[in-house]
N, CA, C and O atoms as a printed pandas DataFrame, in Angstrom:
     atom_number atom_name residue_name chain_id  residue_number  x_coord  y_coord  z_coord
0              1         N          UNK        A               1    0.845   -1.164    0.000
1              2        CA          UNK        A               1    0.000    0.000    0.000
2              3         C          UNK        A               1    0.895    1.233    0.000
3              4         O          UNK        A               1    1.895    1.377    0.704
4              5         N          UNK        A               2    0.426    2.072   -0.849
5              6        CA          UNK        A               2    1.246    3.400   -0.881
6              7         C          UNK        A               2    1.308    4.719    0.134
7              8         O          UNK        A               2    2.186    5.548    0.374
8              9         N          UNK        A               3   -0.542    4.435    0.787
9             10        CA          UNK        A               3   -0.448    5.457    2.000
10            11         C          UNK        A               3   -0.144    5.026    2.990
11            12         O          UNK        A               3    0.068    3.834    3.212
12            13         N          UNK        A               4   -0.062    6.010    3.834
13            14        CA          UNK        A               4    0.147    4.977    5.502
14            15         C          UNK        A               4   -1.101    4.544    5.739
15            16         O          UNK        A               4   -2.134    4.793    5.118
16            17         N          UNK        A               5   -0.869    3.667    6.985
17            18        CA          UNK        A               5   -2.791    2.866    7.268
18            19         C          UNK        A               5   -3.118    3.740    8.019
19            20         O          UNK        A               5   -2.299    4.513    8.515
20            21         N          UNK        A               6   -4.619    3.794    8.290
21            22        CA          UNK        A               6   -5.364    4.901    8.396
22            23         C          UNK        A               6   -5.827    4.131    9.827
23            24         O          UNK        A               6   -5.963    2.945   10.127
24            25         N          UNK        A               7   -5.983    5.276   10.486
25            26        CA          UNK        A               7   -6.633    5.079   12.086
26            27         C          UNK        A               7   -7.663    5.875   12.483
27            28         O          UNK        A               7   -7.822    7.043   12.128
28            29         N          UNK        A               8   -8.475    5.155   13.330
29            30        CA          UNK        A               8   -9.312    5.372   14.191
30            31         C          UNK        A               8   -8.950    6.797   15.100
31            32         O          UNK        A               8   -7.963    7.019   15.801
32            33         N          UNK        A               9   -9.982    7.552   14.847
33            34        CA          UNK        A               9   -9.285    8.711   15.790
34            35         C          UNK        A               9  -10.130    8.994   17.507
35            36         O          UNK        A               9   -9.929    9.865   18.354
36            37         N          UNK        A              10  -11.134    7.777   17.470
37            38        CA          UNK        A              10  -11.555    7.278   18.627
38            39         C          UNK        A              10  -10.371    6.346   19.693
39            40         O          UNK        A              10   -9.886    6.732   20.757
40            41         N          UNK        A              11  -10.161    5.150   19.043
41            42        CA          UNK        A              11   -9.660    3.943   19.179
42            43         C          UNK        A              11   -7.924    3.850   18.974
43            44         O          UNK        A              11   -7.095    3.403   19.766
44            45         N          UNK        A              12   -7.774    4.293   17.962
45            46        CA          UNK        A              12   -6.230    4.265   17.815
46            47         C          UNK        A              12   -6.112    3.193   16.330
47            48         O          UNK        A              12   -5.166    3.246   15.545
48            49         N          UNK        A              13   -7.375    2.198   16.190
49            50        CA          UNK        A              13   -7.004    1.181   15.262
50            51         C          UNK        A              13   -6.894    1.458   13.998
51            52         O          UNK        A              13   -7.513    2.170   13.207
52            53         N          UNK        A              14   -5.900    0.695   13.948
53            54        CA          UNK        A              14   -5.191    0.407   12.376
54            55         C          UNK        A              14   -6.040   -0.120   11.529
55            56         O          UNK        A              14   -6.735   -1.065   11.903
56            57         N          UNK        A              15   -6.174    0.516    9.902
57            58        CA          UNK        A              15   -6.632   -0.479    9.199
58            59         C          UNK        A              15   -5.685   -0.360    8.001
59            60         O          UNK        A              15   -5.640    0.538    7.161
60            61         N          UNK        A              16   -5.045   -1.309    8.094
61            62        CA          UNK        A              16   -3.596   -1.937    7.261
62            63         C          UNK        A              16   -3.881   -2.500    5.597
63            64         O          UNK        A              16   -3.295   -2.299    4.534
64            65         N          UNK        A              17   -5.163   -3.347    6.017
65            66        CA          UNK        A              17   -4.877   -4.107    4.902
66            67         C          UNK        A              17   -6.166   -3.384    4.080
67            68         O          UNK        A              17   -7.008   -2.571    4.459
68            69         N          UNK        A              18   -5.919   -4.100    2.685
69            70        CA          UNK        A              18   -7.027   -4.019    1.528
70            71         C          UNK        A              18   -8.512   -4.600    1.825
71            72         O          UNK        A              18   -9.506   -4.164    1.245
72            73         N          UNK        A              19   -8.543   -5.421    2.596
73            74        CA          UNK        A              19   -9.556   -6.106    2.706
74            75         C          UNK        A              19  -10.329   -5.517    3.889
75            76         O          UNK        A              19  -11.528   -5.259    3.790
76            77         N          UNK        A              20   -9.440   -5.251    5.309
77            78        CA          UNK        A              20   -9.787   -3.799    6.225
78            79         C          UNK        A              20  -10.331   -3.067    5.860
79            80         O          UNK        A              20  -11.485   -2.902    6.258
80            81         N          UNK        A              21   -9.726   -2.212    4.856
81            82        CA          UNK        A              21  -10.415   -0.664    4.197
82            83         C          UNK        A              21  -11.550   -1.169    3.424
83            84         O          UNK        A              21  -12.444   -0.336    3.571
84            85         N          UNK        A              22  -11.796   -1.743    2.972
85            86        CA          UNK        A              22  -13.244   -2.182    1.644
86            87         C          UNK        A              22  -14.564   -2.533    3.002
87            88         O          UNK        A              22  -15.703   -2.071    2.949
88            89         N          UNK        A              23  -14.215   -3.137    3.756
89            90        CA          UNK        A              23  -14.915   -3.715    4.687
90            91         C          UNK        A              23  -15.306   -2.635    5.874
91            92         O          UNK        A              23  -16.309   -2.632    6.587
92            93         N          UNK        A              24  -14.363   -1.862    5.856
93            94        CA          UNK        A              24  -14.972   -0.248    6.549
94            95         C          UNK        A              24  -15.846    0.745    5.606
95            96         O          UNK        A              24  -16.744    1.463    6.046
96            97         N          UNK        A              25  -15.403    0.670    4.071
97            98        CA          UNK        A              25  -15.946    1.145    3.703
98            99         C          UNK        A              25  -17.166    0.945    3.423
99           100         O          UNK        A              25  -17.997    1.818    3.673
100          101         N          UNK        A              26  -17.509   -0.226    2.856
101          102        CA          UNK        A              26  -19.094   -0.807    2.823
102          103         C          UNK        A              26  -19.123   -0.758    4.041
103          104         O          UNK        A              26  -20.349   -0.821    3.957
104          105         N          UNK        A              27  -18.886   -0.685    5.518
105          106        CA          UNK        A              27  -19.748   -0.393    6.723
106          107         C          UNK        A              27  -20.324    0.808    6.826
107          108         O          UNK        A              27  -21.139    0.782    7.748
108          109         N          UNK        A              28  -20.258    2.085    6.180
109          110        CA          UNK        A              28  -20.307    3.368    6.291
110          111         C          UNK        A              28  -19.320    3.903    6.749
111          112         O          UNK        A              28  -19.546    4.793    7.569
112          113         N          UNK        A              29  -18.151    3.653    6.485
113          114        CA          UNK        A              29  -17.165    4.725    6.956
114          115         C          UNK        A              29  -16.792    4.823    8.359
115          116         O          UNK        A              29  -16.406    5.828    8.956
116          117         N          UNK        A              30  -17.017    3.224    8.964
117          118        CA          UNK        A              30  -17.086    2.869   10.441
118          119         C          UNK        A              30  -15.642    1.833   10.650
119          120         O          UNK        A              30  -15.395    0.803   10.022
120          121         N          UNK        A              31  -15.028    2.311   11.454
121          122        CA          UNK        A              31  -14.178    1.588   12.540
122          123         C          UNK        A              31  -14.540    0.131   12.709
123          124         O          UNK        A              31  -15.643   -0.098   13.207
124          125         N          UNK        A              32  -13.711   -0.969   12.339
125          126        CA          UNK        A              32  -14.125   -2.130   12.688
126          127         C          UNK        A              32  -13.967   -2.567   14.287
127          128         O          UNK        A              32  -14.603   -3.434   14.886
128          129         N          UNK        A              33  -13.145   -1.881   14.678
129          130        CA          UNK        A              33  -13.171   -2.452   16.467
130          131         C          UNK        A              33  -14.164   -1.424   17.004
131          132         O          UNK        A              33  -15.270   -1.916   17.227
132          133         N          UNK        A              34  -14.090   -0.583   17.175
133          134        CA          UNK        A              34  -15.642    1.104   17.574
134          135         C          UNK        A              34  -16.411    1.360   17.241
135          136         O          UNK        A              34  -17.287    1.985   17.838
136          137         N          UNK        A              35  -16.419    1.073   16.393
137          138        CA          UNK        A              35  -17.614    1.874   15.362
138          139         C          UNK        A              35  -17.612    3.583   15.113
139          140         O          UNK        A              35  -18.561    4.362   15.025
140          141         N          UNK        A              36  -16.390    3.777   15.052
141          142        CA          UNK        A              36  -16.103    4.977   15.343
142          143         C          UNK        A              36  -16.477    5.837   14.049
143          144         O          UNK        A              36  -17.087    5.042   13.333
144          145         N          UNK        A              37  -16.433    6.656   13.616
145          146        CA          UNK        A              37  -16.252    7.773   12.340
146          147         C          UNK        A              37  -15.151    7.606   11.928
147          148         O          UNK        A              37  -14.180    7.857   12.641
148          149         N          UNK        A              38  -14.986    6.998   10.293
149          150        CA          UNK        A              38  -13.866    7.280    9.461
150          151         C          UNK        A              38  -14.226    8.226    8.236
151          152         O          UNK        A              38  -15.364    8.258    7.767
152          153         N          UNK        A              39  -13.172    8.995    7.751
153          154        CA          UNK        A              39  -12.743    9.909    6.527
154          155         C          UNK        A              39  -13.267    8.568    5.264
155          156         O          UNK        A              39  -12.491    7.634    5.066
156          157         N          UNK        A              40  -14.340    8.624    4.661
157          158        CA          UNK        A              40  -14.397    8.385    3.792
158          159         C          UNK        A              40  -14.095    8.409    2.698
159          160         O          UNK        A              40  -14.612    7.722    1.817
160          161         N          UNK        A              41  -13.087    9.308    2.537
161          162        CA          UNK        A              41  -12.588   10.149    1.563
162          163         C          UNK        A              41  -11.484    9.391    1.370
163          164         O          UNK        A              41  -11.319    8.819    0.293
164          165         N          UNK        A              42  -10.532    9.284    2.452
165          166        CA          UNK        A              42   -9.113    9.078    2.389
166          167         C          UNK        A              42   -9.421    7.158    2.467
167          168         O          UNK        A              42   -8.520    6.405    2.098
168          169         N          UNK        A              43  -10.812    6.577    3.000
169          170        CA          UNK        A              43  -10.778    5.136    2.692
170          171         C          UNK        A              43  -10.737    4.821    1.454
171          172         O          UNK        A              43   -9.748    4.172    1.114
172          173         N          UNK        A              44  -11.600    5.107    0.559
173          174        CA          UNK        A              44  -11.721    5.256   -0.903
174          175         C          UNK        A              44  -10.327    5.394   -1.312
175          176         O          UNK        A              44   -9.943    4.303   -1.733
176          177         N          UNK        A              45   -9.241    6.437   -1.376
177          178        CA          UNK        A              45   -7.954    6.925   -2.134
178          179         C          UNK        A              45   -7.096    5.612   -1.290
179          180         O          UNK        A              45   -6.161    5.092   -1.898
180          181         N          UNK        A              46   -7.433    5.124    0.063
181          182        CA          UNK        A              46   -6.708    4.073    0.096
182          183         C          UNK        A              46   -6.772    2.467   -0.686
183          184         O          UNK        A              46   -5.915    1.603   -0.871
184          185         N          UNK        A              47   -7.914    2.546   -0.949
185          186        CA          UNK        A              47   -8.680    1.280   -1.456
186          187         C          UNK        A              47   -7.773    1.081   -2.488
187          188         O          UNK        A              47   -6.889    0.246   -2.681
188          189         N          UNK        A              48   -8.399    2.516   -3.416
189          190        CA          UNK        A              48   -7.757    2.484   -4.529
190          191         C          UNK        A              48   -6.064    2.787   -4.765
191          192         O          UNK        A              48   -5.575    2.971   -5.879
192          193         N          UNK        A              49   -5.626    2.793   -4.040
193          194        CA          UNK        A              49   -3.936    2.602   -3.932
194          195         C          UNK        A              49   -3.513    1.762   -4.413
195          196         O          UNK        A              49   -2.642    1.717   -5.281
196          197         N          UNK        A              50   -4.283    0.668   -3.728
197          198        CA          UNK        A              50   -3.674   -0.614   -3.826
198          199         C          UNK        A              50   -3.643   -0.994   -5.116
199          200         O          UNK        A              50   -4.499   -0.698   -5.950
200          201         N          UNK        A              51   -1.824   -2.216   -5.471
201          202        CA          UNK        A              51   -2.331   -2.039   -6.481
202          203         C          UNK        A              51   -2.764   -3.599   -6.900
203          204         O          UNK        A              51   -3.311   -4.108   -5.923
204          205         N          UNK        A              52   -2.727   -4.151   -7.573
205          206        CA          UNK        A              52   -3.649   -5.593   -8.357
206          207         C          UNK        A              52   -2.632   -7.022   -7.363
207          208         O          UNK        A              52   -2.959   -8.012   -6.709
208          209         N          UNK        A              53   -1.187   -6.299   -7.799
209          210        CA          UNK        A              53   -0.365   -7.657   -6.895
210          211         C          UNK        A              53   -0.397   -7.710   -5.994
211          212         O          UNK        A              53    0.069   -8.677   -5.391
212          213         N          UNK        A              54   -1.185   -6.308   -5.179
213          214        CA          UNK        A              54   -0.391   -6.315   -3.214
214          215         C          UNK        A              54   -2.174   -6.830   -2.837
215          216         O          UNK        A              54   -2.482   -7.144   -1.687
216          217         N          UNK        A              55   -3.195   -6.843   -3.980
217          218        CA          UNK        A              55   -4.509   -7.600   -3.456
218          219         C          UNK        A              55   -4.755   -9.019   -3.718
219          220         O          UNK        A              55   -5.527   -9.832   -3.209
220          221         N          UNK        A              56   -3.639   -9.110   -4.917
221          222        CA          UNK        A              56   -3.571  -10.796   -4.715
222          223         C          UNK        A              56   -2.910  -11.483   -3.637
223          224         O          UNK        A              56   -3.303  -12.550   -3.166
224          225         N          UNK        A              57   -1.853  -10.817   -3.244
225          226        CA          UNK        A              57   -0.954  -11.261   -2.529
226          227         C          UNK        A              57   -1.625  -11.332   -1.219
227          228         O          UNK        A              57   -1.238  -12.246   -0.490
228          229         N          UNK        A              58   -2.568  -10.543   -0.761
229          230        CA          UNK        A              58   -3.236  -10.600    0.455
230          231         C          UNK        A              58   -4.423  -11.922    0.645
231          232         O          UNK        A              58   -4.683  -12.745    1.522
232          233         N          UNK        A              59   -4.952  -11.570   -0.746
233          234        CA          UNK        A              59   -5.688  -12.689   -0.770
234          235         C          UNK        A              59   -5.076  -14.311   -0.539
235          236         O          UNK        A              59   -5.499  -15.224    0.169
236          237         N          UNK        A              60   -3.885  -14.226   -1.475
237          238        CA          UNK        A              60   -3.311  -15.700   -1.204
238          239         C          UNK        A              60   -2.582  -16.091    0.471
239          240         O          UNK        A              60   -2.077  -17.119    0.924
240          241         N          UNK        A              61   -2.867  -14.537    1.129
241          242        CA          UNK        A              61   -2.448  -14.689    2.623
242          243         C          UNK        A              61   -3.605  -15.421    3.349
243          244         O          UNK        A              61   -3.578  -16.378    4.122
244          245         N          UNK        A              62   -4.596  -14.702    2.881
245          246        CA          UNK        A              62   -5.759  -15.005    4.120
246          247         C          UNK        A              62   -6.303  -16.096    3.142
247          248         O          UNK        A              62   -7.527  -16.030    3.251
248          249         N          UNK        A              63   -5.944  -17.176    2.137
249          250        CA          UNK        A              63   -6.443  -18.158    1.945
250          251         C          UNK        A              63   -5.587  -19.375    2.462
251          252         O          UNK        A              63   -6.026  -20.525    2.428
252          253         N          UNK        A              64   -4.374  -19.060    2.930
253          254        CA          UNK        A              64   -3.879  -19.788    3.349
254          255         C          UNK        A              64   -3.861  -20.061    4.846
255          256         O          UNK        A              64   -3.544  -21.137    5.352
256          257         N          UNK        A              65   -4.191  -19.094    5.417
257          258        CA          UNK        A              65   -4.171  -18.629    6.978
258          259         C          UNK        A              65   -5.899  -19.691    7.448
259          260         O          UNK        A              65   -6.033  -20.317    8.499
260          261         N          UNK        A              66   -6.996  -19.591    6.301
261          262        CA          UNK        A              66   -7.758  -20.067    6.319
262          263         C          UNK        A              66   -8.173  -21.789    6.213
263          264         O          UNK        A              66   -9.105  -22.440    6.685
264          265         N          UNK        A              67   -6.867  -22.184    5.263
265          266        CA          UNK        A              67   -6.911  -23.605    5.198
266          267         C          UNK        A              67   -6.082  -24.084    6.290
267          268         O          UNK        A              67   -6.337  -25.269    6.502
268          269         N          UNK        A              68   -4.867  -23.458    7.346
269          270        CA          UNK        A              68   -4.775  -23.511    8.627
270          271         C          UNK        A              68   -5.852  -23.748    9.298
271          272         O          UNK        A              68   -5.978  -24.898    9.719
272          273         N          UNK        A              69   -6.621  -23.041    9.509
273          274        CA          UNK        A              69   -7.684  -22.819   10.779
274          275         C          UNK        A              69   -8.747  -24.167   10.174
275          276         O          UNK        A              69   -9.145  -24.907   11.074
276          277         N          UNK        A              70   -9.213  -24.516    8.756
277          278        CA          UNK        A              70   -9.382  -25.190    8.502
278          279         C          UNK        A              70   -9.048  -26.690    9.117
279          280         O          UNK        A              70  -10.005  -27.282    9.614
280          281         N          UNK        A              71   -7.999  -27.226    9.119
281          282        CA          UNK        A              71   -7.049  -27.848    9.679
282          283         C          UNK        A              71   -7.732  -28.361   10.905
283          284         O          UNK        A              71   -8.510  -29.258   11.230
284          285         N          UNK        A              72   -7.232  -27.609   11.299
285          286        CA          UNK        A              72   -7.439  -26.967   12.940
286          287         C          UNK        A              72   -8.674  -27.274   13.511
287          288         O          UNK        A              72   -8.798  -27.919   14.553
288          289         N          UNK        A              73   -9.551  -26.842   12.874
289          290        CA          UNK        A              73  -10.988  -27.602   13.518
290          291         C          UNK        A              73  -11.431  -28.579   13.017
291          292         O          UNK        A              73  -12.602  -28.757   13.354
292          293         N          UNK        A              74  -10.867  -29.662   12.047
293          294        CA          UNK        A              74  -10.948  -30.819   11.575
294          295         C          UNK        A              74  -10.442  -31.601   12.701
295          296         O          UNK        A              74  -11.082  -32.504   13.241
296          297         N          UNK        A              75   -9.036  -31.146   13.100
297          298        CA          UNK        A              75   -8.053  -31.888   14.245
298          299         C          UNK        A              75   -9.300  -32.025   15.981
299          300         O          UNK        A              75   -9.554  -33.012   16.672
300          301         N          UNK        A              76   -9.679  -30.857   16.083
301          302        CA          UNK        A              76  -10.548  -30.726   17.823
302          303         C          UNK        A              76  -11.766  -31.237   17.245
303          304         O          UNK        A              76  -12.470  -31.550   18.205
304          305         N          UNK        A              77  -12.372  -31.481   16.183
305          306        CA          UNK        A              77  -13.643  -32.141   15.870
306          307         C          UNK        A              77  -13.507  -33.653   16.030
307          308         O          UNK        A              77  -14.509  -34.366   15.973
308          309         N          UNK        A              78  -12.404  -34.108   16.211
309          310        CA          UNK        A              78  -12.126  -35.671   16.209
310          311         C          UNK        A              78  -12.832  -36.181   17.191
311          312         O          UNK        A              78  -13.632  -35.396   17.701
312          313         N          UNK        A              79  -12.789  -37.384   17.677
313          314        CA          UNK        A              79  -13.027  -38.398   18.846
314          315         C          UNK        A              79  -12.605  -37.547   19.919
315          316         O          UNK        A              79  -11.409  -37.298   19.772
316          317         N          UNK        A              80  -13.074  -37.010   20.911
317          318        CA          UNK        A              80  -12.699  -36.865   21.891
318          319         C          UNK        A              80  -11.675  -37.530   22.405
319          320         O          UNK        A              80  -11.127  -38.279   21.597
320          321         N          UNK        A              81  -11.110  -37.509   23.767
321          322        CA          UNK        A              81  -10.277  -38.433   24.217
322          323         C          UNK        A              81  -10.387  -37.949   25.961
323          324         O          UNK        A              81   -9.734  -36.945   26.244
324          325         N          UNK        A              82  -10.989  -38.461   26.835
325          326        CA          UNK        A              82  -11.002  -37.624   27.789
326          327         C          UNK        A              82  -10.514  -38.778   28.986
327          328         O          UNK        A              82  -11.043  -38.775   30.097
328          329         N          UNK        A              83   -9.340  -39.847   28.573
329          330        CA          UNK        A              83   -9.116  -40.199   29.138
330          331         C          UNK        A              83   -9.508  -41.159   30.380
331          332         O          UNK        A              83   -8.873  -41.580   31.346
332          333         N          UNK        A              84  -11.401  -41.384   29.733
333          334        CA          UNK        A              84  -12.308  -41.903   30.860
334          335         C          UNK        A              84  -12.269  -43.827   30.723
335          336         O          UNK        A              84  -13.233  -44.531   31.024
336          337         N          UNK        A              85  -11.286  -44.215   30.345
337          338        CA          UNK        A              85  -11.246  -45.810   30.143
338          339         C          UNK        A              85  -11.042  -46.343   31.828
339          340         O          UNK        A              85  -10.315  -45.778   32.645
340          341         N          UNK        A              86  -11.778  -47.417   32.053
341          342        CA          UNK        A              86  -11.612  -47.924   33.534
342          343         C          UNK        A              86  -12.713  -46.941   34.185
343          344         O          UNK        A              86  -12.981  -47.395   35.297
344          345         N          UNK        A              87  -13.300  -46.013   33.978
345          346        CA          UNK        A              87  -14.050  -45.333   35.474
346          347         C          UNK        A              87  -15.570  -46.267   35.624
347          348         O          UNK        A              87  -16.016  -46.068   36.754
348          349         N          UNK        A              88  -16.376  -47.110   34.905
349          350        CA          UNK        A              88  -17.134  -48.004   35.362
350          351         C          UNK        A              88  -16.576  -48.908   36.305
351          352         O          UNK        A              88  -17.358  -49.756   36.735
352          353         N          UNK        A              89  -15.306  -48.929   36.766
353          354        CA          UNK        A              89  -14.930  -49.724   38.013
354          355         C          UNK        A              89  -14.802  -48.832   38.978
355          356         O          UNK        A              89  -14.754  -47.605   38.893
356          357         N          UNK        A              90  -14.732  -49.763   40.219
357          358        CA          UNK        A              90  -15.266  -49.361   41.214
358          359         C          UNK        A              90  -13.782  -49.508   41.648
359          360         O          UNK        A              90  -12.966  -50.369   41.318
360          361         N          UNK        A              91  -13.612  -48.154   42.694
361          362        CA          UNK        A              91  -12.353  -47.719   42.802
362          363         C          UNK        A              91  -12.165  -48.437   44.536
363          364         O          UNK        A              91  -12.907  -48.175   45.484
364          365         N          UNK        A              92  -10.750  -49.540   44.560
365          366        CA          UNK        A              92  -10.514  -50.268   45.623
366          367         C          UNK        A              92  -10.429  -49.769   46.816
367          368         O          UNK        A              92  -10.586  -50.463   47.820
368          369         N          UNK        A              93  -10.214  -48.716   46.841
369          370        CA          UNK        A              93   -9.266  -47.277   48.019
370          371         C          UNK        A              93  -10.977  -47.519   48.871
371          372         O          UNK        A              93  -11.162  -47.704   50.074
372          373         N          UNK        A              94  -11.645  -47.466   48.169
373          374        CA          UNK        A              94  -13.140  -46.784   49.195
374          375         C          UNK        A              94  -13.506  -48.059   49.405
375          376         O          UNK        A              94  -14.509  -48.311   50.073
């Protein structure tokens, strides 16, 4: 991106990426962590900054970041395991 990232003048937050700014902008010009008031003006001239490789390149970030997390809840969706083998017996101590 060619400008600097644009902040929240409530909040402090950053919005860095291409996909940030488009996603504030279709919100109305709202802060994704506040909901604060953003310059619509300067979201737009950021949008359009960007240029074709630095939105592919983001994209092939967060598609990969996605087939991670993907992953990831395939792995905790498994069989449980809670370690409960033997507790229908009756414990000798008592």
């Amino acid at each position: 991106m060619s400008t600097p990232p644009l902040g929240c003048p409530q909040c402090q937050y950053e919005i860095a990426t291409f996909s940030e700014a488009v996603e504030a902008l279709e919100g109305g010009a709202r802060c994704l962590l506040c909901g604060g008031s953003l310059n619509a003006t300067a979201l737009t001239e950021a949008v359009d900054s960007w240029s074709d490789s630095e939105v592919t390149e983001e994209g092939e970030l967060r598609a990969e970041a996605e087939t991670d997390v993907q992953e990831e809840e395939a792995l905790l969706e498994g069989t449980p395991d809670f370690g409960d083998d033997g507790e229908e017996e009756e414990d000798p101590v008592l």
